[in-house]
C-alpha positions, 0 to 999 in steps of 0.5 A: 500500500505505501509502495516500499514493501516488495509484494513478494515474501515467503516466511522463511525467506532472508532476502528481498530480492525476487525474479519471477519467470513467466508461466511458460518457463517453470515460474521460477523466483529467484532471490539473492544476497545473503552474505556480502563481502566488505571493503571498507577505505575510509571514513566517509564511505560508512554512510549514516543511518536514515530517519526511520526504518520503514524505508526503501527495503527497510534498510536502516544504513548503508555502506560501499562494499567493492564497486557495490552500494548496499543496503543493511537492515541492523535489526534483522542483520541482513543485507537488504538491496545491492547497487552496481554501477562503478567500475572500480571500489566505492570511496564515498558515500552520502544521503541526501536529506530532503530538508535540513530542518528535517529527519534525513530519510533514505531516499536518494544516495550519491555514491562517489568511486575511485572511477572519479564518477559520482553516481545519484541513485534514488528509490522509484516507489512504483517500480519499488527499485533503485535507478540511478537518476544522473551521473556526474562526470567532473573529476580526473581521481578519485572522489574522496568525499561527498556531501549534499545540502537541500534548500527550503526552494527544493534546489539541492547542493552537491560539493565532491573533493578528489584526489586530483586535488579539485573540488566541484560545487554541483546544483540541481533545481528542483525538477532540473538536472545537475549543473556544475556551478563551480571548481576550486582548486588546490593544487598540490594539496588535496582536500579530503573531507567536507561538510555543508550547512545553513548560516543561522538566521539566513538560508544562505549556504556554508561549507567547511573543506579539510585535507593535507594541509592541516587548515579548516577552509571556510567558504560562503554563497555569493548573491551570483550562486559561485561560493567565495572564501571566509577564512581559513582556520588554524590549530589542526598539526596534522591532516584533517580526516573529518569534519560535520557541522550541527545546529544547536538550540540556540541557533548557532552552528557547530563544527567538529573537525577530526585530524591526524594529530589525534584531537578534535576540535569544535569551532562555534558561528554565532550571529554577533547580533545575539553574541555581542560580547565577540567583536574581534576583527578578522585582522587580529587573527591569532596565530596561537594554536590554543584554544583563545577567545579571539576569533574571525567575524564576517558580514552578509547583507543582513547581520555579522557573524564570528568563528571561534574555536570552542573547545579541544577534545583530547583522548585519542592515542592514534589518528582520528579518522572520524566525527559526527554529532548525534542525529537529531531528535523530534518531540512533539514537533520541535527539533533538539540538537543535542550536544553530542558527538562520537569519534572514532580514531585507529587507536581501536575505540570509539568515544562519546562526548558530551559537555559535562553540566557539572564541569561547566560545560567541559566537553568529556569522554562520556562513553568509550567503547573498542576493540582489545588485543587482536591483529586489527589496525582500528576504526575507519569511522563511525556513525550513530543511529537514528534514537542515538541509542546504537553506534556502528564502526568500520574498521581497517580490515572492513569490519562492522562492529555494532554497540547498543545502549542497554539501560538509556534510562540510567545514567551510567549506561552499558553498551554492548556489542550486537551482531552485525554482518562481516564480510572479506575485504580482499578477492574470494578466491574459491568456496566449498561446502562442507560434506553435509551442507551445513555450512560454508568456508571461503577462501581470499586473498585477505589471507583470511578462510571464514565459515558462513553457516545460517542463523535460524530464529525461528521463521528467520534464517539469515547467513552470518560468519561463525568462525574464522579457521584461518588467519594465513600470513599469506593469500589464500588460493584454494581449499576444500573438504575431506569428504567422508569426514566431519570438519576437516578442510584443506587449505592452499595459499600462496605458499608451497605447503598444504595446510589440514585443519580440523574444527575445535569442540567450540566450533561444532557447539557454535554451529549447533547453537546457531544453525540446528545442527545435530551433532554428530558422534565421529568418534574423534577427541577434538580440542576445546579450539586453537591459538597461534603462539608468540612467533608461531606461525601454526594454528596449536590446538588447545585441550580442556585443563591447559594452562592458556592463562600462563604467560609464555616467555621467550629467551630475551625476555619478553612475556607474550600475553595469554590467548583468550579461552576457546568458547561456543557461541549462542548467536554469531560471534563478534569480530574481536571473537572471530579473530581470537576465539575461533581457529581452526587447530592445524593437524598436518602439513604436506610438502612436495609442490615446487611452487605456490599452491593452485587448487585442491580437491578431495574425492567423494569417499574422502580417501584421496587429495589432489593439489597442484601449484602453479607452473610453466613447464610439465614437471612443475604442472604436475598433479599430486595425489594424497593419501588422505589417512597416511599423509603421504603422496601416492600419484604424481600425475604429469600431463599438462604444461601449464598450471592446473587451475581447477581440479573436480574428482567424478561423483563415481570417484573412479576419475579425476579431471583437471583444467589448465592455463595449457588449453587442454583439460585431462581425464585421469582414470584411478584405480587400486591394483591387486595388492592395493596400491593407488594406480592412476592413469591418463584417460584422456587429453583434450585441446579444448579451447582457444584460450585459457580454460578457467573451469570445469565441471562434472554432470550429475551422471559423470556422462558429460563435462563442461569447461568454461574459458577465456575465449568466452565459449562453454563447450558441453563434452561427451564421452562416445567411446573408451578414451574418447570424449567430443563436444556435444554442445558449445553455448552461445559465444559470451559478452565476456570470458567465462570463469566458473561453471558448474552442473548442478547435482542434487540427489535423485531423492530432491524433489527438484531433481528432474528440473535441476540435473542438468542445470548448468551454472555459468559465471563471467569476467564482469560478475554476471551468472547464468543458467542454462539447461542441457538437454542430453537426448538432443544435446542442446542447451538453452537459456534457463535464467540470467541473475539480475544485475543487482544479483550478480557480482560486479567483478570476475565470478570466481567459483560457483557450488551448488548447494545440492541438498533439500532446503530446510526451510523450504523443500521445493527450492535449491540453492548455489554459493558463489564468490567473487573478485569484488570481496562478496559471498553470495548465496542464491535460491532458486524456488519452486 
């Protein structure tokens, strides 16, 4: 009724986003974003929360996530809509409010990248979507900041500052398009952060630029629209990171300006007619970096205004990246700006100031919350929410980190961390299910492998990290599951060594706890959970009755501090548990390859691992096979020349195939001899493509293949003889190269299985992800169901894996996890 609900719902659906077919194809819905990678660079690209949480997809504030804009519903803890347009990583962000006496509200967002285009979305009721309403072309850099004023006329300013050391002031009438109105610029310096407000008194526009050259600049709108410069204000020793103005009660506006010198600083603009006791000339400036009562005075036509430094706020160790007043409130109808700022610094806390009634007005630290120990670097920036009851930071690994007040009523209140999503922050260069479908590790080039599993609450399923089994010292290449064996993964990095971990006791509750899942007895005594020594570079399993708590001393001395006991988890962990709590202890290593590792895969009954490392000659390319029970090589197989990119063992286990930078691909056939001993042999090899092959994949009855490459082409194979397999089918010629595909193979007991066996799952270079279905008889492939772009990634699909399980919550339905080179982890279902 009020065109912001999607029509579409079911009650165990997490995601909002629906595709629906027409009658005559299967009427097939399709819905997406589950867990969403995160790539968080700077203060300004946390964006804050709207007004009200009943808008645009009940989502309640936003963030830039590689080249994506998305949407997050904090109280569900989901992702709620997705918006692809840049072609390189979201730097800023910013709302637009419709009035600046009024609640900001969500409804149009300007998105600023490292493309130096700045992106205007808004929401279209109608059609219950975002749609990008302009796109503003100025800069030659990245755009670094964005902020927006709205006039009591309906005309709307944009000011944008770039690292080409430019700032562009943008107008928009009301019902009119956008307009460059004019371009400062301040070369060599950069400016870096920026904030719009309203004189008091007047409706004339007033903004403040800060950056490199540690000066606050303070400009003003001309009668002729072009903007001209106040003042420049001094004080700031180092770079300034942050700036937001406010307007208190009394009508006088208020700046907060953050900087790398770790202060805050709170510069007052009051109309002199209502201060007259302020009448210092712009002539006596002082040149004193301490707080002083003399200040800088301006006219406008109608009354004189002064700047004056108000107070300096110091209790940050580090940097100062962030600061930003507390919303402001209605009562009644009457606004209430109260005096109330929050910061958040690379020392890893985030505090809450407030002027202190009984200090005369002295500004403290009310409140300081953060992070302790851990590998983090600290905070990005931080936000409020609406009621000010809620605070949410980022931080340098691009992760969220949420704290709500528990007792407001109270004067000393506590805040507690709440659970937030989480996400990688680097390229997710592969994922696999466990052997039970229960949950998800992912594998990236942050150096970092993560477990997603679902969440239930009762009709609510949403997907969340649960554990981190792998903090790596290098980037992660590969990994997959012992089949055959609860909770035991390999991994690959950029390193020659092969790492098995096994879950902790911890990690099997948690998952328990949070997903349902039974427990199952597999007879194995696992460890309580992990930790790394001081100046160990392996995941040490910890027991129950360890002595975690003793400190442990090396020979100069030096006493490293206790790890933080293994524990289960009721609800997701938080980051700082995630870091600390949730390793994965490592149980074997297998050494052999002569170069970096590449992929691996394990064979249906878990006996077998296959890995190889990249290469560029034919004894390099070789793949090695592991007896998965001995940790020993048992096959070396030699075919390709190149590197083997992707291995996939038949669901009978009787062959392995391989795909490699060399064009071919090759079918092993594996056997055991009469004494039995492992016997491997070369079945086939096939020049297959023009280019590249990047994957491959095995049809649910072994009886086909399909390999996607660099020159754009799917080709579907067929084994018609002994040794000898053709192209049956190749798929229309794509728009770009294919690097992922993969059949679909549910059970014969899936009550989806006759529409989905011969699924195929197709996904590009620039992040689209198709279906399309095979049909053996005939060997023809058609189209089954292109994602939707705000669906599919927006870089190069990296790996796809079929889910190929009955849903919980919902029989007729299946679904797919992909990842990809823009940080994300998505999770697809397709419903019945």
């Amino acid at each position: 009724s009020d065109n912001r609900r999607l029509v579409l719902t079911h009650p165990h659906s997490t995601f909002p986003f629906y595709l629906k077919m027409e009658e005559g194809n299967k009427d097939w819905k399709h819905e997406s974003l589950a867990c969403i990678g995160l790539n968080i660079t700077n203060s300004s690209l946390l964006c804050a929360f709207e007004g009200r949480e009943e808008g645009p997809l009940q989502s309640n504030f936003i963030f830039g996530g590689g080249r994506n804009v998305f949407g997050v519903n904090t109280k569900l803890c989901k992702i709620t809509f997705s918006l692809p347009f840049h072609s390189k990583n979201v730097t800023c962000l910013t709302l637009f409010k419709r009035n600046h006496q009024l609640p900001s509200h969500l409804h149009r967002i300007a998105s600023g990248s490292a493309d130096s285009q700045i992106a205007i979305w808004v929401f279209n009721t109608e059609k219950n979507e975002w749609e990008i309403e302009s796109v503003l072309k100025g800069h030659k850099d990245t755009v670094t900041c964005i902020t927006t004023l709205t006039l009591d006329d309906g005309s709307t300013l944009l000011l944008s500052t770039s690292a080409d050391c430019t700032v562009n002031i943008w107008n928009q009438k009301k019902g009119e398009g956008w307009n460059l109105i004019q371009t400062l610029d301040f070369k060599p310096k950069m400016m870096e952060c920026a904030s719009f407000s309203i004189l008091p008194g007047e409706n004339i526009p007033i903004f403040a630029l800060g950056g490199v050259d540690c000066l606050i600049h303070l400009y003003i709108q001309s009668k002729d629209s072009k903007f001209n410069k106040l003042v420049s204000l001094q004080g700031h020793e180092d770079w300034i990171r942050s700036l937001s103005f406010a307007t208190n009660n009394s009508g006088q506006i208020l700046l907060a300006t953050a900087s790398q010198d770790t202060k805050i600083r709170i510069w007052k603009i009051s109309n002199l007619e209502q201060q007259s006791d302020i009448v210092e000339s712009l002539d006596n400036l002082s040149k004193d970096t301490t707080i002083s009562n003399k200040g800088h005075f301006f006219k406008t036509t109608n009354h004189r205004y002064s700047v004056l430094l108000e107070s300096v706020l110091s209790a940050h160790e580090e940097w100062v990246h962030s600061v930003v007043w507390k919303p402001v409130e209605w009562v009644e109808g009457k606004r209430n700006q109260e005096m109330c700022i929050l910061s958040a610094s690379m020392d890893k806390s985030m505090i809450v100031w407030r002027p202190s009634e009984k200090l005369g007005g002295v500004w403290i630290d009310e409140v300081r919350v953060g992070e302790l120990g851990g590998s983090t670097l600290g905070f990005y920036g931080g936000i409020f929410s609406p009621d000010g009851q809620s605070i949410i930071a980022h931080g340098y690994n691009g992760s969220f980190h949420l704290w709500s007040k528990q007792a407001p009523q109270e004067q000393v209140s506590e805040w507690k961390s709440q659970v937030i999503i989480s996400g990688h922050f680097a390229s997710v260069v592969d994922l696999c299910w466990d052997p039970y479908y229960n949950y998800l590790i992912s594998a990236s080039e942050d150096q970092t492998a993560r477990c997603f599993a679902e969440w239930v609450r009762g009709d609510l399923v949403t997907l969340h990290e649960i554990g981190r089994p792998a903090l790596h010292g290098h980037d992660l290449s590969c990994l997959c599951f012992v089949n055959g064996i609860q909770h035991r993964m390999v991994l690959g990095a950029e390193e020659k060594v092969i790492r098995i971990f096994d879950a902790p006791q911890t990690y099997v509750e948690t998952l328990k706890n949070i997903s349902l899942v039974e427990i199952q007895h597999d007879q194995s005594d696992r460890p309580l959970g992990a930790n790394v020594p001081p100046l160990g570079l392996s995941n040490k399993p910890v027991f129950a009755g360890d002595t975690t708590a003793e400190e442990s001393t090396n020979d100069d001395g030096f006493e490293g501090k206790p790890p933080p006991p293994p524990i289960s988890h009721q609800v997701p962990p938080c980051e700082d548990h995630l870091i600390q709590s949730t390793l994965w202890p490592e149980i074997q290593k297998l050494y052999g390859h002569p170069n970096e590792i590449v992929t691996v895969c394990s064979n249906p009954s878990g006996s077998l691992i296959a890995s190889s490392c990249k290469g560029s000659q034919l004894e390099e390319s070789s793949i090695r096979i592991w007896d998965a029970q001995k940790w020993k090589e048992v096959g070396k197989l030699t075919a390709h020349k190149l590197t083997v990119v992707q291995m996939e063992f038949s669901h009978c286990g009787n062959y392995l195939l391989s795909a490699s930078r060399d064009r071919q691909f090759c079918i092993f056939k594996i056997g055991k001899s009469s004494n039995g001993e492992w016997e491997f042999s070369l079945d086939s090899k096939i020049q297959a493509h023009e280019r590249i092959i990047w994957s491959c994949s095995w049809s649910f009855d072994d009886k086909h293949i399909a390999t996607g490459s660099r020159d754009k082409v799917v080709k579907i194979w067929q084994k018609v003889e002994e040794k000898e397999w053709k192209c049956a089918v190749s798929l229309p010629t794509f728009p770009k190269p294919v690097t992922a595909v993969s059949f679909a193979a549910p059970p014969p007991s899936h009550p989806l299985f006759d529409y989905f066996k011969n699924i195929l799952a197709v996904g590009l270079e620039d992040g689209s992800i198709s279906l399309w279905e095979f049909n053996p008889d005939s060997n023809t492939c058609s189209p089954f169901l292109s994602f939707r772009r705000d669906l599919s990634h927006s870089d190069v699909v990296t790996r796809i894996k079929w889910r190929n399980t009955i849903s919980k919550s919902n029989l007729n339905s299946i679904q797919l996890a992909t990842s990809s080179s823009d940080h994300s982890v998505r999770l697809h279902t397709l419903k019945k």
